[in-house]
C-alpha positions in Angstrom: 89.5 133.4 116.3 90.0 132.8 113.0 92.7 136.0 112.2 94.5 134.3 115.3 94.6 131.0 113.6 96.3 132.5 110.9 98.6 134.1 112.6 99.8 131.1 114.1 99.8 129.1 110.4 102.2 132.4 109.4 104.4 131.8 111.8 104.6 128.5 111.6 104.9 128.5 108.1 107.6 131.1 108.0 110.1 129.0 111.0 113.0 127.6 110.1 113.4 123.6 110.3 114.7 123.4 113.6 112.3 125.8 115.4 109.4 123.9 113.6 110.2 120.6 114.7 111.2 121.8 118.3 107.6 123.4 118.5 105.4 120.8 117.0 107.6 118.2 118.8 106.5 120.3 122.3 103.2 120.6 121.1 103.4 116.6 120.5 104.3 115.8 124.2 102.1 118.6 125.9 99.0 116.4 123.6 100.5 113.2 124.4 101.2 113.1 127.9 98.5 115.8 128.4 95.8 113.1 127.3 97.5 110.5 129.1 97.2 112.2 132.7 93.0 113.1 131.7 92.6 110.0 130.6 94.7 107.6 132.0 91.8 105.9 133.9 90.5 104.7 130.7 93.4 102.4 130.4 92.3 99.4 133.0 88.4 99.4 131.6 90.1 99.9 127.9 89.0 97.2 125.1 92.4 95.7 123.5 92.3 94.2 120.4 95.8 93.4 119.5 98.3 93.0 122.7 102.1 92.9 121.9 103.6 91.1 124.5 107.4 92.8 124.7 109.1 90.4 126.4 109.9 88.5 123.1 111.2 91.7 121.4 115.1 93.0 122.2 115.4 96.1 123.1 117.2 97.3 120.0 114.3 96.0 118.3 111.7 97.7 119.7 113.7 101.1 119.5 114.4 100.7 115.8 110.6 99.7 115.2 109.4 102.4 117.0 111.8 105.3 116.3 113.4 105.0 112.8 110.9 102.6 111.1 107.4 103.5 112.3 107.7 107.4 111.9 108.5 106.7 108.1 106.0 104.3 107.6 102.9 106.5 110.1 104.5 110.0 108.0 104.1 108.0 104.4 100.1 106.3 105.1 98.8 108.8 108.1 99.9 112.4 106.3 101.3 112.4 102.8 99.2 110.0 101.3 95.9 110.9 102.6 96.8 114.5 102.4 97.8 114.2 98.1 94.8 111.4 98.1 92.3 114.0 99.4 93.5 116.8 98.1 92.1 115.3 94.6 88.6 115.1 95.7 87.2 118.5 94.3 84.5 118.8 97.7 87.8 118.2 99.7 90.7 120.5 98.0 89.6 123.7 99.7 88.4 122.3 102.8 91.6 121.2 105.0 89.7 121.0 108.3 87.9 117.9 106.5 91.2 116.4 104.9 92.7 117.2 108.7 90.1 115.2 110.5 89.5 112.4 108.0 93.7 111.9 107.9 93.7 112.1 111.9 91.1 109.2 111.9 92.8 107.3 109.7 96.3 107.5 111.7 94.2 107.0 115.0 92.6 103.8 113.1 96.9 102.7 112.4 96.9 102.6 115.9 94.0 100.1 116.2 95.4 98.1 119.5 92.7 99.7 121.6 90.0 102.3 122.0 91.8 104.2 123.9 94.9 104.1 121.6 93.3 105.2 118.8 91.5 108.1 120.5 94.8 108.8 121.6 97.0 108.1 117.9 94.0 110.7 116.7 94.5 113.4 118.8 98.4 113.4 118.0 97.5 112.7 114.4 96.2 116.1 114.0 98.7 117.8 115.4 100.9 115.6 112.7 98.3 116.7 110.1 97.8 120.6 111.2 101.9 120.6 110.8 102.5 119.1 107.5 99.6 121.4 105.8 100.5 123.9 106.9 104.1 123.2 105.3 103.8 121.4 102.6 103.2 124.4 100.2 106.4 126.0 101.4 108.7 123.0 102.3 109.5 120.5 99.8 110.9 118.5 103.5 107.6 118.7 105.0 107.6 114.5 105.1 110.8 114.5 106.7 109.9 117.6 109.2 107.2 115.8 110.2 108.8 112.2 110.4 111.5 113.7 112.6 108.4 115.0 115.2 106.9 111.9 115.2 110.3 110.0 116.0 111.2 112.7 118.6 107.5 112.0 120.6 108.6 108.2 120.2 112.1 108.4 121.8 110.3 110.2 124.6 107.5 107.5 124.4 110.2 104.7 124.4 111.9 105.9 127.3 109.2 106.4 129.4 108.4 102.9 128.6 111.6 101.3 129.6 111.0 102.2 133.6 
């Protein structure tokens, strides 16, 4: 299991830009939509603290929010600064699974509108997390890789959300 798991961090680590994105991206909406079908029935017994009603945003506001501004914003507090953060705690800086699960609860808590959108922000937050560690020793454009995911799974999101 483990000699598998680091197959896949090689190849991953060794893809160029384009293939990286396209494959965290799929592995992004297989987790996304993936967890929405399981557990879509949470959604009418879900407890929702913060409601955004969308018919007082345009449109165009909503899409830049969501696609261009939010990514940035997610990338900068949910992955690079908890990853540097953490990676300064001496217990922490060999032990990625921790700095992996304690940055994925931390973007699933950014998402704190419900329970089940944070249990659902968490999940895709490690995938998020998994993907920039396993670049950032190699990529000085890991924020940016991983930005561009996030935004991708957003567009898809947005979409969906529009019918």
């Amino acid at each position: 299991m483990i000699l598998r798991l680091q197959n896949i961090n090689t190849r991953l680590k060794s893809l160029n830009r384009i293939a990286f994105i396209l494959i965290i991206t799929s592995i992004l909406y297989i987790g996304a939509f993936g967890f929405n079908y399981v557990f879509g029935f949470i959604k009418g017994r879900d407890l929702i603290w913060f409601n955004i009603p969308n018919n007082e945003k345009s449109i165009g506001f909503i899409f830049i929010s969501t696609i261009l501004v939010a990514p940035i914003f997610e990338t900068i507090l949910g992955q690079s600064l908890p990853y540097y953060l953490l990676k300064k705690v001496k217990f922490l800086n060999e032990r990625n699974y921790l700095i992996l699960l304690i940055s994925s609860l931390f973007f699933g808590l950014l998402h704190f509108y419900s329970l089940f959108y944070i249990l659902y922000a968490f999940l895709l937050g490690l995938v998020l997390m998994y993907a920039y560690i396993i670049r950032i020793k190699t990529d000085k454009r890991t924020f940016f890789l991983i930005a561009i995911c996030h935004s991708l799974l957003n567009i898809g999101i947005f979409i969906i959300n529009l019918f």
